[in-house]
N, C-alpha and C positions, 0 to 999 in steps of 0.2 A: 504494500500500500504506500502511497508518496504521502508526503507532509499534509497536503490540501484535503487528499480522501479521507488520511487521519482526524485533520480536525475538524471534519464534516459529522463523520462517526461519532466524535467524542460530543458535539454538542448535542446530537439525540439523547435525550433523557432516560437512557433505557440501559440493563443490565447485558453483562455477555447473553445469559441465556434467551433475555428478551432480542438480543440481535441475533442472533441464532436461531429461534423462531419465525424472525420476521425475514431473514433471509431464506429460511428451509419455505415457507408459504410463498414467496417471490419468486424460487426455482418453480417452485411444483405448476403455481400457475402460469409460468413462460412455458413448461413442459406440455402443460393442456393447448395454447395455442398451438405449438410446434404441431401438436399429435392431431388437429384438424387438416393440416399440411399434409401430412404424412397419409392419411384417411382417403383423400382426395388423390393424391397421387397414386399409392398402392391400387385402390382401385382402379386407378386410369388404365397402370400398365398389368392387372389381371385380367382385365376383361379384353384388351385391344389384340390378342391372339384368337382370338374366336369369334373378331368380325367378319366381313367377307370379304375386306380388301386386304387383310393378312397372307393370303394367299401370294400376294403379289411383290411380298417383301421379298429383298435380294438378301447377302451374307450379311453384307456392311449393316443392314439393319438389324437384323436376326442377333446381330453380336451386341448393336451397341442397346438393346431391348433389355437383351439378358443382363452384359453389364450394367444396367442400369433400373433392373430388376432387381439384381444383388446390391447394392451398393443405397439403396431405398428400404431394400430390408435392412440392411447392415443399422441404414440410421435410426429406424423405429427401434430397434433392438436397444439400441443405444440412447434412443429416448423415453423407453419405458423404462431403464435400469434404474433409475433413482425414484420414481414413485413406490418399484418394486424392495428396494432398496430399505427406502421408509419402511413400508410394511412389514418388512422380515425385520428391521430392527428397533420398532417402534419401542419404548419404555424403555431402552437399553444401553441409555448417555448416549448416542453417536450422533449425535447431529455435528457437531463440528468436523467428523466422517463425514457426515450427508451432505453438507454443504460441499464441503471439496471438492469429494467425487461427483457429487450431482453437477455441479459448475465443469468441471472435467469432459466429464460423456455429455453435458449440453452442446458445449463448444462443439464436441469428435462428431454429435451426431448432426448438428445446423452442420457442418460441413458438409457430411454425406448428401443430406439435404439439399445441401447447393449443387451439388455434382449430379444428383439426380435431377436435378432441373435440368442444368445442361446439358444431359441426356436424354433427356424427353424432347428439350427442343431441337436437338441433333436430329433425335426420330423423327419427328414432325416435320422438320425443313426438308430434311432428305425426302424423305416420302411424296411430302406436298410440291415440293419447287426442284427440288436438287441441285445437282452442280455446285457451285462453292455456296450455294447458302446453305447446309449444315457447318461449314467453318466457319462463315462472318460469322451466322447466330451462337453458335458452340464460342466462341470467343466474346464476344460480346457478351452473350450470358455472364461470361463466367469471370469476365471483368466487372461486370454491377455487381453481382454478389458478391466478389470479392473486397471489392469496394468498399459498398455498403453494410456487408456484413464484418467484416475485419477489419478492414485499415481504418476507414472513418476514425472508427470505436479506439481503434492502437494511438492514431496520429491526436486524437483527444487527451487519452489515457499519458500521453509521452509529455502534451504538454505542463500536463499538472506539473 
């Protein structure tokens, strides 16, 4: 933590355990957004193999489907771990565990997150348009979220 966040902290009137609570309820509910993300996407790429223009998908699609089948799982996995987390060790001192690692696998898992966008829009571009628009959009994608979801928040975080 830098000096600034420190003394942000210190002026809430609230005990470690009370910051540890209100941190542990602040994950869980950024976890509940995430997981409507994740709802919507999983669904997308379960059902789009047994449309009937599936049929017509080439390798390059087939591949980057799958990767980005796994890699969408991979994130949900990683974003139910800390609700799951909670539960298995509710009443059992760990939240200054839960915060960590919940914070931890949030990060690992909004990454996959992003990567599974950029594969979704790879599939769609290619599919829909082809030729170099899955690489503009695959790139482009993957510079906004990066963006927006990393650096923004770092180049913030550095200046404190």
């Amino acid at each position: 933590m830098t000096e600034n966040s420190e003394a942000a902290e210190a002026e809430r009137d609230e005990t470690q355990p009370q910051r540890l609570d209100r941190n542990t309820v602040e994950l869980l509910n950024e976890l509940r957004i995430a997981g409507t993300g994740i709802q919507v996407m999983f669904a997308f790429l379960l059902i789009l193999p047994f449309n009937q223009g599936w049929k017509r998908v080439d390798e390059f699609e087939r591949t980057v489907y799958f990767v980005t089948l796994l890699v969408v799982a991979l994130a949900a996995f990683l974003l139910l771990a800390p609700p799951i987390h909670h539960r298995v060790l509710f009443r059992h001192g760990e939240k200054p565990f839960l915060v960590r690692m919940g914070n931890s696998l949030a990060i690992a898992g909004m990454a996959c997150l992003g990567v599974g966008f950029v594969g979704i829009l790879i599939l769609v571009s290619d599919f829909v348009v082809g030729g170099a628009a899955p690489a503009i959009v695959g790139v482009l994608a993957a510079a906004v979220i990066v963006g927006l979801w990393f650096v923004l928040p770092l180049v913030r975080r550095n200046e404190e």
